[in-house]
C-alpha positions in Angstrom: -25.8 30.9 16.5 -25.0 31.0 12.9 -25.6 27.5 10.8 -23.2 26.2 9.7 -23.5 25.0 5.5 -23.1 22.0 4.5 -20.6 21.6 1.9 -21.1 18.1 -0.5 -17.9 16.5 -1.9 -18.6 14.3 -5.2 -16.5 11.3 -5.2 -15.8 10.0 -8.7 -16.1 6.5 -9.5 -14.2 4.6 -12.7 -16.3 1.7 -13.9 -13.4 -0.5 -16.0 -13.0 -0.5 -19.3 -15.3 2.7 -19.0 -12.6 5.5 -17.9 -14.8 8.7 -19.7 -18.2 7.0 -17.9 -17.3 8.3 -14.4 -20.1 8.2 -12.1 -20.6 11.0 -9.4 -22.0 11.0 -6.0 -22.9 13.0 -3.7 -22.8 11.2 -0.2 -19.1 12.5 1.3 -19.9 8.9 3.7 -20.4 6.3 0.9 -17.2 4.4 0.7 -14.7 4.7 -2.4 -13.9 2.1 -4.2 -10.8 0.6 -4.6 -8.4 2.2 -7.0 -5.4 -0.1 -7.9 -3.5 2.9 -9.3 -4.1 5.5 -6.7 -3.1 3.0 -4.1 -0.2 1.8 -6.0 1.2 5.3 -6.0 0.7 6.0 -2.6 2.7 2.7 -1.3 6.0 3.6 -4.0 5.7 7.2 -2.5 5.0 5.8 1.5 7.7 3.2 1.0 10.4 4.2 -1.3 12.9 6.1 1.1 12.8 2.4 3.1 13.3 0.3 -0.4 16.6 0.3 -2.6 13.5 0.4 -5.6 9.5 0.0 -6.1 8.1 0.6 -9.0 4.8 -0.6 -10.9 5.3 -3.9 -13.1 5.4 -2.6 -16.8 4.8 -6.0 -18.0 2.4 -7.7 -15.8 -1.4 -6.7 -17.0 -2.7 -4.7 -14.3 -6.8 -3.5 -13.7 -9.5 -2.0 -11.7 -9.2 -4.9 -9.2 -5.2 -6.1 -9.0 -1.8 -4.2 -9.6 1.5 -5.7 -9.1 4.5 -3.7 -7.6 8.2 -4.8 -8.1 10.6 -4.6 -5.0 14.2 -4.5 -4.3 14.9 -4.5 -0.3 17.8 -2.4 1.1 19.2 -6.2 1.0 18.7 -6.5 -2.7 16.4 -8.7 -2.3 13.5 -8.8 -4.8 9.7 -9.5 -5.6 7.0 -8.9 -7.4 3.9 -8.3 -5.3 0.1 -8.4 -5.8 -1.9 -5.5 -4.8 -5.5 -5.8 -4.2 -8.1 -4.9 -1.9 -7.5 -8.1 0.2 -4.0 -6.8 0.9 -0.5 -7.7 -0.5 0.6 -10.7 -1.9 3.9 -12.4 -2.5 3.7 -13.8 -5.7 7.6 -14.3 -6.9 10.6 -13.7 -6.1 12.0 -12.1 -9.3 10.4 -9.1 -10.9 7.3 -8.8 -13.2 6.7 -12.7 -12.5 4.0 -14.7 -11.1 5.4 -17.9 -9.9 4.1 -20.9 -11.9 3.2 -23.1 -9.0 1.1 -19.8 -7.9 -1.0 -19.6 -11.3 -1.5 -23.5 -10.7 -2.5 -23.0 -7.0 -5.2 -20.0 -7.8 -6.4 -22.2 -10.8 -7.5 -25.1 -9.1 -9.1 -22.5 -6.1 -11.2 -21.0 -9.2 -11.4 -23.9 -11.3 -14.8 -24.7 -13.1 -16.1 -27.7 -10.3 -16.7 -24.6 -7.3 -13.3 -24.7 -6.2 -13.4 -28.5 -5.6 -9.8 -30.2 -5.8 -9.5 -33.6 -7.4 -9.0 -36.6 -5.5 -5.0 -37.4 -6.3 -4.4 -33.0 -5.5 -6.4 -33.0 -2.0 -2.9 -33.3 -0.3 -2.2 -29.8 -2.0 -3.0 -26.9 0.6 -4.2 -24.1 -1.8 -3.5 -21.9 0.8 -0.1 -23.1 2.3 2.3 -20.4 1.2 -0.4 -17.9 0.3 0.2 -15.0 3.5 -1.8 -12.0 2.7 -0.3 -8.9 4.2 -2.8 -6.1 5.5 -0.5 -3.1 4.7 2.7 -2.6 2.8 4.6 -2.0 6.1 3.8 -5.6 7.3 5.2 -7.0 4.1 8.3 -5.5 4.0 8.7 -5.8 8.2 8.5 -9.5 7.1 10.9 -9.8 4.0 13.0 -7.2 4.5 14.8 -6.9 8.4 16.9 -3.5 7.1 13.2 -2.0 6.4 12.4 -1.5 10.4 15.8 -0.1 10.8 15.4 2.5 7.9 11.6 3.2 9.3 13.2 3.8 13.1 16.0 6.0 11.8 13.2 8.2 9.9 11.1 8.5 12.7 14.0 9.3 15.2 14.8 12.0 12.8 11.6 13.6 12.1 11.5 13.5 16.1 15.0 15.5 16.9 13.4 17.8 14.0 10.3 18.3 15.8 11.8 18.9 19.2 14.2 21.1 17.5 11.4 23.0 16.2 9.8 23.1 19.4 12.8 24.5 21.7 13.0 27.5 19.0 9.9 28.2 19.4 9.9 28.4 23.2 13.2 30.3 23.0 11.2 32.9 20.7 8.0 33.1 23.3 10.6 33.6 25.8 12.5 36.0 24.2 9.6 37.7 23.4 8.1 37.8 27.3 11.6 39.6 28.0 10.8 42.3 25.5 7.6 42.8 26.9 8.5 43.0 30.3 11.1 45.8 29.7 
C-alpha cells in the first residue's frame, strides 16, 4: 500500500495594527483566529439575497476584535449590528449607531471598580436588553419574520432544481441502457 503524503497548510495570522507582521503556522488543526472582516464578508454574501440591504458600517471604527454590519429587513426595518466572536449584537436601530444607553450599559460593565455598579444604579440590569445571537440566521429569524419566508422559498427552489437535475439524469442512464441493449 502506497503512503499517502502529508500535505501542511500554513494558516496566516494578522496581529492588529501589525497587517505586514503576519505570522505562519504550520499545524492545519490549530484553530484560526477570528477575522472581523473575513466574517463580515461572508454574512453580507450568506445573507444578502434574504435582506433588502447589508453592508459594513463606513463610519463606525471597526478592528481585529468587533465590526458592525448595517441592515435593512425585507420590512425596511433597520439596524446596526455588532459582530464579534461572541456572536451578534443589536446595538441600534438606525444605521452606523450605537445606542447611547448601550455605550452607558457596557461602561459601567467595564468600568474602572471590576465591573462593580454603584449603589443608586444596582436596579440597572446590564444585561437586560443585551441578547447575543450565535449566528446571523438567528438574528434576522428574530427581527425580521419575511427572512424565514425568503430562506424557505430559496431552499424550495434549489430543491425543485436538484430534483430536476436528478430526473435528467436518470432519463439519460435510461436512455442510455436502451442504446445498449439494442
Amino acid at each position: 500500500m502506497a503512503e499517502r503524503e502529508k500535505k501542511h497548510v500554513a494558516l496566516v495570522t494578522v496581529t492588529p495594527n501589525k497587517m505586514s507582521d503576519a505570522k505562519l503556522s504550520p499545524d492545519e488543526n490549530e484553530e484560526q483566529p477570528f477575522n472581523c472582516i473575513d466574517e463580515a464578508n461572508a454574512i453580507i454574501n450568506d445573507v444578502k439575497s434574504h435582506v433588502a440591504e447589508i453592508c459594513i458600517s463606513s463610519k463606525l471604527a471597526s478592528d481585529a476584535s468587533q465590526i458592525y454590519l448595517n441592515i435593512r429587513t425585507i420590512e425596511s426595518a433597520t439596524c446596526c449590528v455588532q459582530v464579534t466572536s461572541r456572536g451578534f449584537k443589536i446595538v441600534s436601530s438606525q444605521y452606523d449607531t450605537i445606542d447611547e444607553d448601550k455605550l452607558i450599559k457596557a461602561a459601567l460593565k467595564q468600568n474602572g471598580n471590576g465591573g462593580a455598579i454603584a449603589e443608586h444604579d444596582r436596579d440597572v440590569d446590564v444585561d437586560e436588553d443585551e441578547e447575543i445571537f450565535e449566528t446571523p440566521y438567528a438574528l434576522l429569524d428574530k427581527i425580521s419574520p419575511r427572512y424565514v419566508e425568503s430562506f424557505g422559498n430559496q431552499l424550495c427552489q434549489q430543491l425543485r432544481q436538484l430534483q430536476q437535475m436528478r430526473t435528467e439524469f436518470h432519463e439519460e442512464d435510461e436512455e442510455q441502457e436502451e442504446d445498449d441493449e439494442e
